[in-house]
C-alpha positions in Angstrom: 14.1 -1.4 7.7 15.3 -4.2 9.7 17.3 -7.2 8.5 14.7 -9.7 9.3 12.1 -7.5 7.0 15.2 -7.4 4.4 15.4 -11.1 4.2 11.3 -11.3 4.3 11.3 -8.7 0.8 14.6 -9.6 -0.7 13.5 -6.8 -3.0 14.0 -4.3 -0.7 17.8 -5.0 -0.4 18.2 -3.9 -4.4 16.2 -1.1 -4.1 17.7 0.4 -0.8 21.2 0.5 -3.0 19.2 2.7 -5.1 19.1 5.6 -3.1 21.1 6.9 -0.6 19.2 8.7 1.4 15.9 7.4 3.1 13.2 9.8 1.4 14.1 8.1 -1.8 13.7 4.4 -0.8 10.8 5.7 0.8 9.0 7.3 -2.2 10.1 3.8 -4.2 7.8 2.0 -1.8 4.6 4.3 -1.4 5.8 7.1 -4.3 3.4 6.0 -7.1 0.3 7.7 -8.2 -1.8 5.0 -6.5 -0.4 3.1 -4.0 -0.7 6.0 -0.8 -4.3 6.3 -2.1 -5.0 2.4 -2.2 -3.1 2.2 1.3 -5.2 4.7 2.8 -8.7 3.5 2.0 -7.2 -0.1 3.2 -6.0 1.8 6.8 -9.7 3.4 6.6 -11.0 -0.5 7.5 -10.5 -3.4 9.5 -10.7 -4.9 5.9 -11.3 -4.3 2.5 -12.4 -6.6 -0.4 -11.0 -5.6 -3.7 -15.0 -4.3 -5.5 -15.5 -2.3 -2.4 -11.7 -1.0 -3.1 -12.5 -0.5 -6.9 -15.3 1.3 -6.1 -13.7 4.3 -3.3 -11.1 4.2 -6.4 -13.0 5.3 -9.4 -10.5 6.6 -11.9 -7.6 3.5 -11.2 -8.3 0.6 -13.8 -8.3 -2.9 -12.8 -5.3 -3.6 -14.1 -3.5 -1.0 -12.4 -5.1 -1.7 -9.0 -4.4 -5.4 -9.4 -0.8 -4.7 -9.9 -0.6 -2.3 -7.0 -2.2 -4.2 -4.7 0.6 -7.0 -5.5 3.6 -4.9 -5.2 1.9 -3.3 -1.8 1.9 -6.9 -0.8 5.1 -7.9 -2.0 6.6 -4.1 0.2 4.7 -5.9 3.2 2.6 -3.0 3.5 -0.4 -5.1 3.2 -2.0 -8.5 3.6 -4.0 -10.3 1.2 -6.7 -13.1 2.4 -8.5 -15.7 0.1 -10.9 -17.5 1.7 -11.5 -20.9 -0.2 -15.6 -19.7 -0.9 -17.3 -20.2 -3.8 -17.8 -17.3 -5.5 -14.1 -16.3 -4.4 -13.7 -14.0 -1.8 -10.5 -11.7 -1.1 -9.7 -9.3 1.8 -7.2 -7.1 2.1 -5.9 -5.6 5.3 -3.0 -3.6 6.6 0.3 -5.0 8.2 2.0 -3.3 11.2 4.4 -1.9 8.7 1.6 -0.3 6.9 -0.2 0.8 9.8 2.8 2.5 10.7 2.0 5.4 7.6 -1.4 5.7 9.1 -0.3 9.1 10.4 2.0 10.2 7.7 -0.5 9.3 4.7 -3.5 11.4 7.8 -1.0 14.7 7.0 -0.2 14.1 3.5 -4.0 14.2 2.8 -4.5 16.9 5.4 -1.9 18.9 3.8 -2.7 18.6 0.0 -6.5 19.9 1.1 -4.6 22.8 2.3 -2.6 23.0 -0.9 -5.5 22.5 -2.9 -7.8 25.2 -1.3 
């Protein structure tokens, strides 16, 4: 990770002195039960709102998507867009740093259908 994207997600520099090799910052950042899955379907569009989201995501609660989505945001993996509507309307899209696991998160699925068969 580059400095300027250090100084953009200050708490990236904690965590980086967490681990000491790369795989482990790594796995801090997309290593939870949800967040590859919620980063997928969100690379799967142009953009996402959060029911359509809920809905490809049927076993995470609310509460626990909510929260993911934020710290996906907060890792810059992702871009959250409120448009000033009424009802409310949010979008969620990918950045280029979460674009950039596009193909990583396309073997890891690939991979655990192997595993799984």
């Amino acid at each position: 990770m580059n400095k300027d994207t250090i100084e953009k997600f200050p708490n990236q520099r904690k965590r980086q002195k967490d681990f000491k090799c790369s795989l482990g910052f790594a796995m801090t950042v997309i290593g939870s039960k949800w967040k590859a899955i919620i980063l997928w379907h969100i690379l799967k569009t142009d953009s996402i709102r959060y029911g359509e989201l809920k809905k490809s995501i049927p076993n995470i609660s609310h509460k626990i998507l909510s929260q993911e989505l934020k710290n996906l945001e907060m890792d810059g993996l992702i871009k959250r867009i409120a448009y000033a509507t009424i009802p409310p309307k949010v979008e969620y899209i990918s950045t280029d740093i979460g674009k950039s696991l596009e193909n990583i998160l396309n073997e890891l699925c690939l991979w655990g259908k192997k595993y799984m068969d």
